[in-house]
C-alpha positions in Angstrom: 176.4 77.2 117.7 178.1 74.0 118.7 176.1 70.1 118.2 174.5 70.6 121.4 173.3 73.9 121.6 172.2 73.0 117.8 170.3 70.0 119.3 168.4 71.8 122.3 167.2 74.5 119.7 165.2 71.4 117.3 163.9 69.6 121.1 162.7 73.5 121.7 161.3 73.3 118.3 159.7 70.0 118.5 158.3 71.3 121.8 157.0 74.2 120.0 155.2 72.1 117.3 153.7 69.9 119.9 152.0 72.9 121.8 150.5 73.7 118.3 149.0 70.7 117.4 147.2 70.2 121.2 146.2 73.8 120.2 144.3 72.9 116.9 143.1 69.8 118.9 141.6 72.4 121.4 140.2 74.1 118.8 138.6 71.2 117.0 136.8 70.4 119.7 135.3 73.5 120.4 134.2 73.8 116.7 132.6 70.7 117.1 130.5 71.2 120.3 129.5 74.7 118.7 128.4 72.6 115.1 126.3 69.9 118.0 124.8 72.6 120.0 123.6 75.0 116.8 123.3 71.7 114.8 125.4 73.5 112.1 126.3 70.7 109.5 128.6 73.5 107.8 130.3 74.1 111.1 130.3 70.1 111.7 132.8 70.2 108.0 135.4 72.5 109.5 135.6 69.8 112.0 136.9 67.5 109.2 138.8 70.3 108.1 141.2 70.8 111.1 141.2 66.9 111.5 143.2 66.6 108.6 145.6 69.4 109.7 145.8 67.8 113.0 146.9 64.5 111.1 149.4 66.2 108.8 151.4 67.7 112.0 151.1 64.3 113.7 153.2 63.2 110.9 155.5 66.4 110.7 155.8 65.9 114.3 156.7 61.8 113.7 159.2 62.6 111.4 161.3 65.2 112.9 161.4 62.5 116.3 163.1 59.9 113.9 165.4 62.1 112.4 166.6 63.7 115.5 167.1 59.8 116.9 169.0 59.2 114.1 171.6 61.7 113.9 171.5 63.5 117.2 171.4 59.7 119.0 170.6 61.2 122.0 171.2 60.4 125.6 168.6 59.0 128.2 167.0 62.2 129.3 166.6 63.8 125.8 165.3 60.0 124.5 162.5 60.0 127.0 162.1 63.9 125.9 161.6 62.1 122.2 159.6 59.4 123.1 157.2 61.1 125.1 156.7 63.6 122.2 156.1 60.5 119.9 153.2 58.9 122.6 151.7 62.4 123.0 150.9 63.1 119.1 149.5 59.8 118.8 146.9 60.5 122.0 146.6 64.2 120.4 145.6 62.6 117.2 142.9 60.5 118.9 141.7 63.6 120.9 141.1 64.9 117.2 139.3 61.7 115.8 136.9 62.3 119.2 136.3 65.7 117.9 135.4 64.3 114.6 133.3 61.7 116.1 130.9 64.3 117.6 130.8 66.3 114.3 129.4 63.1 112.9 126.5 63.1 115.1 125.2 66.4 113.9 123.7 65.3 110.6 122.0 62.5 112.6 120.0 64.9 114.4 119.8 68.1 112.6 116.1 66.6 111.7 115.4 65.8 115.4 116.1 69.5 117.3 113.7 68.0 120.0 116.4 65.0 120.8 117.9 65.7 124.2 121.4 67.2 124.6 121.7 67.4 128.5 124.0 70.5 129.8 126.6 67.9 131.2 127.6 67.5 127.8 128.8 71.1 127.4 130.0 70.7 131.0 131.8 67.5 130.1 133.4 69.5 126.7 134.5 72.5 128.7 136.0 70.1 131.6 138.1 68.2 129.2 138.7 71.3 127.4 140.6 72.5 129.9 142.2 69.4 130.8 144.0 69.3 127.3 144.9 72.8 128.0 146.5 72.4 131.2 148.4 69.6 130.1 150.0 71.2 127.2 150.9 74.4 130.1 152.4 70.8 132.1 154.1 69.8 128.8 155.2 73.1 128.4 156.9 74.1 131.7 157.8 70.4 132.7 155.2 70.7 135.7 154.4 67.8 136.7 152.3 69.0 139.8 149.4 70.7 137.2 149.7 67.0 135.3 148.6 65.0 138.3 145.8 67.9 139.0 144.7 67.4 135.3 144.7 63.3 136.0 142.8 63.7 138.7 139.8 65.6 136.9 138.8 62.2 135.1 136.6 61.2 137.5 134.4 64.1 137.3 134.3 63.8 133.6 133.0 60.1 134.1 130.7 61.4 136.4 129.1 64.1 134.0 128.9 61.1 131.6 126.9 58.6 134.0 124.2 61.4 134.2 124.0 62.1 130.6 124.0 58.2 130.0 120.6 58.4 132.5 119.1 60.7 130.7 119.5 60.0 127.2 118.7 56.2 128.0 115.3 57.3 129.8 114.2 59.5 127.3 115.0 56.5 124.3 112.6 54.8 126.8 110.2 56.5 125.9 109.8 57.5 122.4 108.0 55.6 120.1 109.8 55.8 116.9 112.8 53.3 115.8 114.0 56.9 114.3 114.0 59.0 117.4 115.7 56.0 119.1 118.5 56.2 116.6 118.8 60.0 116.8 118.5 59.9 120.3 121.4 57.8 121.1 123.7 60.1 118.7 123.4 62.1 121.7 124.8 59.5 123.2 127.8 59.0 121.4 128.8 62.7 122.0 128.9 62.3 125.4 130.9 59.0 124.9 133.7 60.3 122.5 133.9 63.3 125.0 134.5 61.2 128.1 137.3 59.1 125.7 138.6 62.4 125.1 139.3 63.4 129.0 141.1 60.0 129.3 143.2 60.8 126.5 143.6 64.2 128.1 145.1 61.9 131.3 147.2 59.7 128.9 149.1 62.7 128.3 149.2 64.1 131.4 151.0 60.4 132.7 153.4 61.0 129.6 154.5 64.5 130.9 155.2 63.0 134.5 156.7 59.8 132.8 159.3 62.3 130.6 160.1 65.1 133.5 160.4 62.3 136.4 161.5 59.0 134.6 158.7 57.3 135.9 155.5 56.0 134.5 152.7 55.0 136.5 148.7 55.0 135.9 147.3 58.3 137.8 143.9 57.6 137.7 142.7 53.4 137.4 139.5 52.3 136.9 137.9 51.4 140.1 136.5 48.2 138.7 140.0 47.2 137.7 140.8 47.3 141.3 137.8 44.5 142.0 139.6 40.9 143.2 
């Protein structure tokens, strides 16, 4: 095996470990939206569990990028190839910390099963479920068609979130207690580290167009960034 047949095989390999962290970052999440809708506080641990894994291979990850910059000194494409991995683990490791974030919520209400949890929250988890999904497949097969499709899902993940934010903030309206307000708006923050979890979901998805095309540009802007 000659230097650069030696080098594609560690990029396929770093490729290969990428694909397995967004994988335990799928999996988090779904552990954690199964621990908020049984209002498990074991299940909510295993969250914290596979948050620390996802953290370990971020590193792993971070550490094979350096070395392979350092004695590989790659050219331009295979750079970009390294850099993007190096931006993606970073978002991936955020995706996690969103996970974690809902987990937290769970002992918060586990005392108030009456508190709300609208169905556009388990729409909003299985839409940006399958956003990180696709955009590993995108990262995968350098597909940079499926990476603009999963951009362009962030606006119906916002739009699950205004409706939950209506109905969460109607019903804390109207209960009486400072302690049903409190657990109420956990319900809240769910939906929020969810819709922060789709546009991480899009970060990534910009990162795989960015590192098959060369070009980087912001699929999906907010609208009131557009306002003059």
């Amino acid at each position: 095996m000659n230097i650069r047949q030696r080098f594609e095989q560690q990029l396929g390999e770093l490729k290969e470990d990428v694909l397995k962290m967004g994988s335990i970052v799928e999996n988090e999440l779904y552990v954690a939206m199964d621990a908020l809708e049984r209002l498990d506080t074991a299940r909510a641990r295993e969250v914290h569990q596979l948050d620390n894994e996802v953290n370990n291979t971020r590193f792993e990850i971070e550490e094979k990028c350096f070395a392979l910059i350092v004695t590989q000194q790659p050219a331009a494409r295979d750079l970009r190839a390294i850099v993007t991995v190096m931006n993606m683990i970073v978002d991936l490791e955020r995706m996690g910390d969103q996970a974690k974030g809902i987990a937290k919520v769970v002992p918060h209400m586990v005392h108030s099963s009456d508190i709300p949890r609208p169905r556009e929250l388990w729409q909003m988890s299985t839409m940006v479920g399958r956003m990180l999904n696709q955009t590993m497949t995108a990262y995968a097969h350098d597909n940079v068609d499926l990476a603009l499709q999963v951009a362009r899902q962030d606006d119906d993940v916002d739009a699950l979130y205004a409706k939950v934010f209506a109905q969460i903030m109607d019903h804390m309206a109207q209960v009486g207690s400072s302690e049903k307000v409190e657990a109420t708006y956990e319900a809240l923050r769910a939906a929020r580290e969810l819709e922060r979890y789709g546009d991480l979901a899009t970060n990534i998805a910009e990162r795989v167009i960015y590192m098959v095309t060369g070009r980087f540009q912001e699929i999906n802007v907010d609208k009131d960034d557009s306002i003059q």
